[in-house]
N, C-alpha and C positions, 0 to 999 in steps of 0.2 A: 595506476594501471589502466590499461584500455576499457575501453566501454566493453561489456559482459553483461551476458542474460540471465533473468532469475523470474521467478514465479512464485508470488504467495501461494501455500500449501492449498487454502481453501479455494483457490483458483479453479481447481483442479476436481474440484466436487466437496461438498459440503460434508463434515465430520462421521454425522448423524446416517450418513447415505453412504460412503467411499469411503471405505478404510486408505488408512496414509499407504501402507507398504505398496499395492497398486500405484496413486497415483507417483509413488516417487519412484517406482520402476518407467511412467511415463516420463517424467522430468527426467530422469537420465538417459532415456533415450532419444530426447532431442536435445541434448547438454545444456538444462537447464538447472540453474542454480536454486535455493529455496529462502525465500523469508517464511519463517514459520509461523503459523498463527495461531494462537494460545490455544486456540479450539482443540485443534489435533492434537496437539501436547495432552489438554487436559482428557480427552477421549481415549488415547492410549492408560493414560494414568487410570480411567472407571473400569479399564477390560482388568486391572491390577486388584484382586481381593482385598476389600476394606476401601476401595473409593481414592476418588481424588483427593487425598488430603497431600501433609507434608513429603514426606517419606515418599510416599507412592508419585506424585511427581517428580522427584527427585531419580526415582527407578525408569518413571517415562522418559525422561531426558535422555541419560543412559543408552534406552531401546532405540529410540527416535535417531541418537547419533550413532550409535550402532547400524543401523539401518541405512543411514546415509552413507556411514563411509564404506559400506557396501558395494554403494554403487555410483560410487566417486563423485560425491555430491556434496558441495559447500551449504554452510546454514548459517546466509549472511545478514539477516537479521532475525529478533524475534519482536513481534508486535502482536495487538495492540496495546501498549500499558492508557486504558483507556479514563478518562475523565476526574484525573489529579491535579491538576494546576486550579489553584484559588478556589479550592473549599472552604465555604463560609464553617461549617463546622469541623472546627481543630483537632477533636479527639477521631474523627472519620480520617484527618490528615495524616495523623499520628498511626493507623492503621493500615493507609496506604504508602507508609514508608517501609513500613515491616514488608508489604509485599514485596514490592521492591527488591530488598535484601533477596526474597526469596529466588526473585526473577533473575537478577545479579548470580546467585549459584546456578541458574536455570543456565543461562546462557552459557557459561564458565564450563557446564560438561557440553552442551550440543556445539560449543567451538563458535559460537557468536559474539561477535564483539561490538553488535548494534540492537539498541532496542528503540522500540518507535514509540513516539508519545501525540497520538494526537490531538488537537484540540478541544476541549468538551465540549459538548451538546446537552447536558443534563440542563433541569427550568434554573432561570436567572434568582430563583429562592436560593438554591445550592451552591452556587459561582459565581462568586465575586468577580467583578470587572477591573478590582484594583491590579492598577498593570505593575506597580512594587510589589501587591503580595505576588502577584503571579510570577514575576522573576524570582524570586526570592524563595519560593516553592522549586523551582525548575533549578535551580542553584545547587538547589541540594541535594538532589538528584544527580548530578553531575559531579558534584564531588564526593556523593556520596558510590559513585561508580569508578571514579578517577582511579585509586588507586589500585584498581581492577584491572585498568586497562578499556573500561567499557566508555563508548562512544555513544550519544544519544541522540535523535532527530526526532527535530518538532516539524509536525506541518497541523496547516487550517484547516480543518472539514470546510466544507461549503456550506453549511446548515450550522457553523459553529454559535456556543450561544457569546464567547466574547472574540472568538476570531474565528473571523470566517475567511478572509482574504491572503494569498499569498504575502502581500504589504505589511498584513497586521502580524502574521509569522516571521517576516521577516525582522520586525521590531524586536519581537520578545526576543530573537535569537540575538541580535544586535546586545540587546540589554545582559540579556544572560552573561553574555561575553566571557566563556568558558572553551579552551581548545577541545576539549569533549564534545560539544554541545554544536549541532548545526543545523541544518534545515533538510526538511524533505521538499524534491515539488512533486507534487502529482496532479499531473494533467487531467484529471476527471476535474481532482477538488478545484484547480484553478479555473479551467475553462468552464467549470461548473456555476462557477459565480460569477465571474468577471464578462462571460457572454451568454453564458446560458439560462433560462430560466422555463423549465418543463411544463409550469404551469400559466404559460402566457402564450396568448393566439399564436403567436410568430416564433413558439419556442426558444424567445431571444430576449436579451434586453434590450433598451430601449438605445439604439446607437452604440450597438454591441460589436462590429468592427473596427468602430472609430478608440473606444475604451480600450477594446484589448490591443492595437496597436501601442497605443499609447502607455499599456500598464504594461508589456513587455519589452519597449525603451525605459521605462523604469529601472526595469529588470536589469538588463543588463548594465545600465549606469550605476546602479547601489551595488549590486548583489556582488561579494567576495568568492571567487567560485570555489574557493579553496573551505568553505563553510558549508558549501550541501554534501548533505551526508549520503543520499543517493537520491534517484528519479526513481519517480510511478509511471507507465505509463499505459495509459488506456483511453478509450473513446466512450462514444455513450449513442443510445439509440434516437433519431426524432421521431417520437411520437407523434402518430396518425390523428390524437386526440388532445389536450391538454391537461396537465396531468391537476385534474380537478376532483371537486365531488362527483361519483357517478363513474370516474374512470376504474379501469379494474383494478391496478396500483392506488388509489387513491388510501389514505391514512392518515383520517381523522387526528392520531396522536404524535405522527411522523411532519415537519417540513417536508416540501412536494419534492425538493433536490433531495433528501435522505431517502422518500419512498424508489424515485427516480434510480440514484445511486445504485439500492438493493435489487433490483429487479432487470436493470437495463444499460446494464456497461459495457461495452464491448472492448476487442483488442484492436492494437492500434492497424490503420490502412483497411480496417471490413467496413467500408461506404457501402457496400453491396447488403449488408447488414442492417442500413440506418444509419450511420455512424456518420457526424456531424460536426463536431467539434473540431476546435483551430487548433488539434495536436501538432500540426506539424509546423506551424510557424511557434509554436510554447519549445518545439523541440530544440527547431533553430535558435532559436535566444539560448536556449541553453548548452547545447553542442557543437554549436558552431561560432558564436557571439560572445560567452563568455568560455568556451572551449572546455568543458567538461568533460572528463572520464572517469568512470566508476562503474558500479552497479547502476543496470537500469531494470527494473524487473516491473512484470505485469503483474496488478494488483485488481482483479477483472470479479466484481459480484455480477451476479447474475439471477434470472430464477432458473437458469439451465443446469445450475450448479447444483439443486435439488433431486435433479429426475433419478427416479433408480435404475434406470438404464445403466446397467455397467461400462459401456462403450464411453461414460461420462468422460472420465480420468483421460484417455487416449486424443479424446474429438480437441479437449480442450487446450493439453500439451501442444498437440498436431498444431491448432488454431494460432498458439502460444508462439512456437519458433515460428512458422509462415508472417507473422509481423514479427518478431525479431528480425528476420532478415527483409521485411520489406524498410525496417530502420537502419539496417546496416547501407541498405540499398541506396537511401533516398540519402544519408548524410557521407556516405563513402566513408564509413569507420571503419577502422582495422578487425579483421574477423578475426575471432578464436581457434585457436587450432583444432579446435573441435567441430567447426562447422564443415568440413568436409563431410564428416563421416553423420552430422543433423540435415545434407542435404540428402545422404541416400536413403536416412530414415523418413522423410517426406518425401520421396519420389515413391517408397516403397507404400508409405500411407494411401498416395494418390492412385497407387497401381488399383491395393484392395478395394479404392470404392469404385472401380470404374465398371 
């Protein structure tokens, strides 16, 4: 399919602060798609008497796609199934396959046929580096989805504790070697590592141009493009400080890319923002180099995502299409039929704040 816009649900304001039915009246009215994030899932399921247990997420899902097809809004992934490949402890493994199962019906009613698996971050006590166990975990997962129908994408945190690298994701997927099974990229976590580093004078690595050139001819030399399962795509702020002891993000118990991550993402094309990072040559290798089309959806934390400002939900949608279309712009994709009617929605945005 053509390249098509989407939006992680928490994008859009954080669970705890922004009920979903708002912000997905805002995604629909810039025709934006949703990856949903287990949060809002599980948030709908506590307003449910007796809690999030089984049942009552099983009712959220339900509401959740209810709600969507509402207001003609696809729910093209759910994420994050976070921190299951190479558990040193087997009987914790054995418990995170049962979820699984449950995420498998999760998806199956909200009409998802993608679920995201990121790379863990838990301490190197918990997670093995064995790269057979860790295929062999991710294996199972995939066939245990297969007859489903359900697809799964791995990507690398940038903070990961055994991959952190686009490279090292692209291995385990290689390994996997499952037609279910492919990769995510997402332009934070890659440019997040391979050129960025928040808590260094020059918020950079060390020949951080010359690298990332270099790891996105990689890129496109190895990489099957017919295996990414979709694109993240976001920017990130440079901080006036380094993101050290002392700084106001700073976290004693966080990697300074994870504190970094939570606090200072931005959406793609807002340099006016801060916004720093080589999105647009990571975009090129992938949309224009290895010619990608699919979902490309904003995966954007923030600490703005917090504020109880109601206008939260609206500002971020608004923020959301205005680089959707500054990436339709710059790579000359084919638009959605529905961008006509996402440009009079942001003309009409631009009118109210003037």
């Amino acid at each position: 399919m053509p390249c098509r816009p989407a939006i992680c649900s928490h994008s859009l304001g954080r669970a705890w602060v922004h009920d979903l039915p708002e912000k997905l009246d805002q995604a629909a009215k810039y025709g934006l798609d949703i990856e949903l994030f287990y949060e809002d899932l599980e948030y709908v399921a506590k307003s449910i008497p007796g809690g999030p247990g089984f049942q009552n997420l099983l009712a959220a899902a339900k509401i959740v796609r209810s709600l969507c097809d509402e207001r003609g809004i696809s729910i093209m992934c759910l994420q994050p199934f976070m921190h299951y490949e190479g558990l040193i402890d087997r009987q914790k493994h054995a418990r995170r396959i049962e979820e699984m199962k449950l995420w498998l019906e999760l998806a199956k009613i909200l009409g998802a046929n993608l679920i995201s698996i990121p790379s863990t971050c838990l301490p190197e006590d918990e997670m093995s580096g064995d790269m057979d166990l860790i295929v062999r975990d991710l294996r199972e997962v995939a066939d245990l989805g297969a007859p489903e129908g359900m697809q799964f994408a791995y990507e690398s945190l940038a903070w990961g504790t055994h991959s952190d690298t686009w490279e090292q994701s692209w291995e385990v997927v290689r390994r996997v070697d499952r037609p279910n099974f492919g990769i995510c990229f997402d332009t934070f976590n890659m440019a997040g590592r391979m050129y960025a580093d928040p808590a260094s004078p020059s918020r950079k690595n060390p020949n951080a141009e010359a690298e990332t050139k270099a790891s996105l001819e990689r890129l496109v030399k190895t990489v099957d493009v017919r295996k990414i399962a979709y694109v993240q795509v976001v920017d990130a702020e440079y901080l006036a400080r380094p993101l050290v002891e002392g700084h106001e993000y700073y976290d004693a118990a966080q990697p300074a890319r994870m504190s970094w991550s939570r606090n200072c993402r931005l959406f793609y094309g807002e340099e006016d923002r801060g916004a720093y990072l080589p999105v647009k040559a990571i975009l090129a290798a992938i949309l224009v180099d290895l010619g990608y089309e699919g979902w490309i959806s904003a995966e954007m934390f923030n600490r703005s995502l917090t504020k109880p400002d109601a206008n939260v939900p609206a500002e971020h949608a608004r923020r959301a299409a205005e680089s959707w279309q500054k990436i339709v712009r710059d790579f000359g994709l084919r638009e959605p039929k529905q961008d006509k009617a996402v440009s009079g929605a942001l003309q009409q945005a631009a009118r109210a704040q003037l």
